[in-house]
VOSE-312450 format. One record per residue (C-alpha): residue number from 1; residue in three letters; x, y, z. Coordinates in steps of 0.2 Angstrom, whole numbers, padded with zeros to 4 digits, always signed. Each point is the difference from the previous one (the first is absolute). Layout:
<rs>
+------+------+-------+-------+-------+
| resi | resn |    px |    py |    pz |
+------+------+-------+-------+-------+
|  NUM |  ALA |     X |     Y |     Z |
...
+------+------+-------+-------+-------+
</rs>
This chain:
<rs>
+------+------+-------+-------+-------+
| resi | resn |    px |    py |    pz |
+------+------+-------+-------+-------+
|    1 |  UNK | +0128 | -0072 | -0072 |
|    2 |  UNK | -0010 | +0012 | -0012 |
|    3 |  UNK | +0005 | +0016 | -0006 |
|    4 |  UNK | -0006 | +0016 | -0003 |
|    5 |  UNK | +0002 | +0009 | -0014 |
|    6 |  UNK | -0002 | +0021 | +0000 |
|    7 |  UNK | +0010 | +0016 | -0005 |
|    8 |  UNK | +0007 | +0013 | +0009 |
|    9 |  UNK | +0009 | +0016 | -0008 |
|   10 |  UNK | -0005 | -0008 | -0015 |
|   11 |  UNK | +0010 | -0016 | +0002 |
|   12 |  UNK | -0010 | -0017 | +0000 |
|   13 |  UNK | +0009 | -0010 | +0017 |
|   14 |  UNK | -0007 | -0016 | +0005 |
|   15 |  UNK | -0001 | -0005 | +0018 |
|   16 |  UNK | +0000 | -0017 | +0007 |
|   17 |  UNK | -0009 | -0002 | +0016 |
|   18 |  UNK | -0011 | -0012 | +0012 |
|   19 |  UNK | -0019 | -0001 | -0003 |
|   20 |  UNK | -0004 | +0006 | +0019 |
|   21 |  UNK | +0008 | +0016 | -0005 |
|   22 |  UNK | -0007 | +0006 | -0017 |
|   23 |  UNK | -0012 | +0014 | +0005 |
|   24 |  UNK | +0014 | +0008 | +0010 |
|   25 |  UNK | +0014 | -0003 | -0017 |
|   26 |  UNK | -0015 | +0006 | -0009 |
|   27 |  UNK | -0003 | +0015 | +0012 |
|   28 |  UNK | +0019 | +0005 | +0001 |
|   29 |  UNK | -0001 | +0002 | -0017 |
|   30 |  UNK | -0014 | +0010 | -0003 |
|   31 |  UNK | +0006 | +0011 | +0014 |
|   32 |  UNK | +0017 | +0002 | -0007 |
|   33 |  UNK | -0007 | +0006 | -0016 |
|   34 |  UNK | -0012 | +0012 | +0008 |
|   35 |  UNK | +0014 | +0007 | +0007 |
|   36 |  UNK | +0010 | +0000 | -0013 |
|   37 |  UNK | -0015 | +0008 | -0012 |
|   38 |  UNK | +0000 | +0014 | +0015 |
|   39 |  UNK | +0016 | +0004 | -0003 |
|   40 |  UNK | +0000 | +0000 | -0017 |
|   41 |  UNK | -0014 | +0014 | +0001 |
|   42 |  UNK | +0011 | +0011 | +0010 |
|   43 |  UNK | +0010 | +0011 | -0013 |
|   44 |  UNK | +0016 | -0002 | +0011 |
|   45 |  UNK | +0001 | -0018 | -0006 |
|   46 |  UNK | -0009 | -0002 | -0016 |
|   47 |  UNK | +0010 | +0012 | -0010 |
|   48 |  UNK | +0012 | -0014 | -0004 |
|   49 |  UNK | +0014 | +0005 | +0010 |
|   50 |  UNK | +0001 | -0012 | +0012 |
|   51 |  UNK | +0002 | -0017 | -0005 |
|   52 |  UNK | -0010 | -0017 | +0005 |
|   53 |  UNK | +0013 | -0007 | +0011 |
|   54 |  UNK | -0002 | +0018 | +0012 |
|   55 |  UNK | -0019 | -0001 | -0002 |
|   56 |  UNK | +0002 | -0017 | +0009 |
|   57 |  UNK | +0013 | +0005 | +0009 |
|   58 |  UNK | -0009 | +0013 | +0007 |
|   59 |  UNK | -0018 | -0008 | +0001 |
|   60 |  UNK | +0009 | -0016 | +0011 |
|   61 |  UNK | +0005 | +0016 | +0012 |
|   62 |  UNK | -0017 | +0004 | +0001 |
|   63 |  UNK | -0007 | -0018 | +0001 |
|   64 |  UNK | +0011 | -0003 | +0014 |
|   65 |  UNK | +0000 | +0017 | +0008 |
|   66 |  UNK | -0021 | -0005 | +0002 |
|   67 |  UNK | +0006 | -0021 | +0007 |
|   68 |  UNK | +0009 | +0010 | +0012 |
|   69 |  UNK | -0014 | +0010 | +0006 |
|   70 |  UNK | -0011 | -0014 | +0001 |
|   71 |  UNK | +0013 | -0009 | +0009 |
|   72 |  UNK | +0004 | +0013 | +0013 |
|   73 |  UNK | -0021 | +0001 | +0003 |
|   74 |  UNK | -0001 | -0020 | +0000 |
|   75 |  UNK | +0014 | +0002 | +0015 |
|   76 |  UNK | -0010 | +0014 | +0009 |
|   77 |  UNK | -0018 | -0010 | -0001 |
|   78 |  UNK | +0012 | -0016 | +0007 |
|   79 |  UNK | +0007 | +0012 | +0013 |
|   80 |  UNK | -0018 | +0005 | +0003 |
|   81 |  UNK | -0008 | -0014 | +0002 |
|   82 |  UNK | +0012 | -0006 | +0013 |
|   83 |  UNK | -0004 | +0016 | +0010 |
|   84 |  UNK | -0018 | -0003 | -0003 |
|   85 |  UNK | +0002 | -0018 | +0008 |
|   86 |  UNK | +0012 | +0006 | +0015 |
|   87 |  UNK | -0014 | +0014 | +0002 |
|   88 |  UNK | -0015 | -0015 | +0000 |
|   89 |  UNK | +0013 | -0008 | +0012 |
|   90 |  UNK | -0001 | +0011 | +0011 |
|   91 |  UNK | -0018 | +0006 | -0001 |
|   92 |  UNK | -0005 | -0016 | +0005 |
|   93 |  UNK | +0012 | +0000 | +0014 |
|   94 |  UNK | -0007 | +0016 | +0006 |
|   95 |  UNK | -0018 | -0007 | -0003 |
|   96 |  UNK | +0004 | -0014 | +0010 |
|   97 |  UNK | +0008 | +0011 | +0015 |
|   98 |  UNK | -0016 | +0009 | -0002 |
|   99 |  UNK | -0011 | -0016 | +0004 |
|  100 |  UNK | +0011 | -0006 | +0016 |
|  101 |  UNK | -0001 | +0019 | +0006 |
|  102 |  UNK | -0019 | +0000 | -0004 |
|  103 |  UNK | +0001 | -0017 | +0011 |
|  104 |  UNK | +0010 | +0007 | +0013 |
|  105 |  UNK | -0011 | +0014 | +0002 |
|  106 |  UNK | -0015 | -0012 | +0001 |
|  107 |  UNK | +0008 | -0009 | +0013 |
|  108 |  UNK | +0002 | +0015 | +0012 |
|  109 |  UNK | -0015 | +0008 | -0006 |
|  110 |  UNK | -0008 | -0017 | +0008 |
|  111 |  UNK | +0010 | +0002 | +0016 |
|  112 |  UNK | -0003 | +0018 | +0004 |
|  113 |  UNK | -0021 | -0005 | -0001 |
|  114 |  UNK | +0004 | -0012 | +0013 |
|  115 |  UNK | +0012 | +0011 | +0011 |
|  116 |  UNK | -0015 | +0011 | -0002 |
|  117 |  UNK | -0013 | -0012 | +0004 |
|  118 |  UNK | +0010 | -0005 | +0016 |
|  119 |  UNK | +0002 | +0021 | +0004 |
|  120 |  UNK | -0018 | +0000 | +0000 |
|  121 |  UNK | -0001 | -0016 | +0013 |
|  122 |  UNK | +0012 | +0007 | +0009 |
|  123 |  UNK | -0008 | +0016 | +0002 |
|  124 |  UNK | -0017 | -0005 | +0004 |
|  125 |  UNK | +0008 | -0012 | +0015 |
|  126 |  UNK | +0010 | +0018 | +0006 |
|  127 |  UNK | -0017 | +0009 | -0002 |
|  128 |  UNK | -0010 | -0014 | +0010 |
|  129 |  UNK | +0014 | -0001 | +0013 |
|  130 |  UNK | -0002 | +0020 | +0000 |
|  131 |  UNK | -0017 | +0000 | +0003 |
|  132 |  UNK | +0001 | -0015 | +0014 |
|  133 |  UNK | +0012 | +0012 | +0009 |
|  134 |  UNK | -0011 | +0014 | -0001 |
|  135 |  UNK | -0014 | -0009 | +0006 |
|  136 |  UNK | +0011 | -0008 | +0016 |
|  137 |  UNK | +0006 | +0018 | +0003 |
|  138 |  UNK | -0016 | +0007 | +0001 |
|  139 |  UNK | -0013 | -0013 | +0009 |
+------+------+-------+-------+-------+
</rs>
């Protein structure tokens, strides 16, 4: 396995690791001394009263303090997808109760034109059988 060479705090380290992950080693690095060169500009930490092992110290609290953070928001996005996929469930439940309904209502839609239809027979027989009355009543 190769290793990577760098310094942090001054301090040459060398760090074995797999091929696959060099740009993150690499990365990691690069953020770690950021951070520490952001400290170092605050006057709170670069009067020399506080040693390397607290700068660390206190720079893996906020390293971890930010994993945390992006842990907590990779188990809310998990959460949410899961909601998003009951929701799509359901939706799709809804819309297909929405189709049988639309088909139901077709269906008695259908019926009530031929109740109608068969109203309209029925009422012309009355009205004929109305009118032969009328006509045997008054001859």
């Amino acid at each position: 396995m190769p290793f990577y060479k760098t310094k942090i705090l001054n301090r040459e380290i060398s760090l074995e690791y797999e091929e696959k992950d060099e740009t993150k080693i690499i990365d990691s690095v690069n953020l770690i001394n950021e951070k520490i060169d952001n400290k170092l500009q605050n006057p709170k930490y670069s009067n020399g009263k506080i040693s390397d092992s607290v700068l660390l110290s206190l720079l893996s609290i906020e390293l971890q303090a930010e994993l945390s953070e992006k842990t907590n928001i990779q188990k809310n996005l998990k959460i949410n997808d899961t909601k998003n996929a009951e929701y799509l469930k359901y939706n799709l439940e809804l819309k297909d109760e929405i189709i049988k309904l639309q088909n139901e209502k077709k269906i008695l839609e259908d019926e009530k034109l031929k109740l109608d239809q068969e109203f309209d027979e029925i009422n012309k027989k009355v009205e004929s059988l109305i009118d032969i009355i009328k006509n045997s009543y008054y001859e």
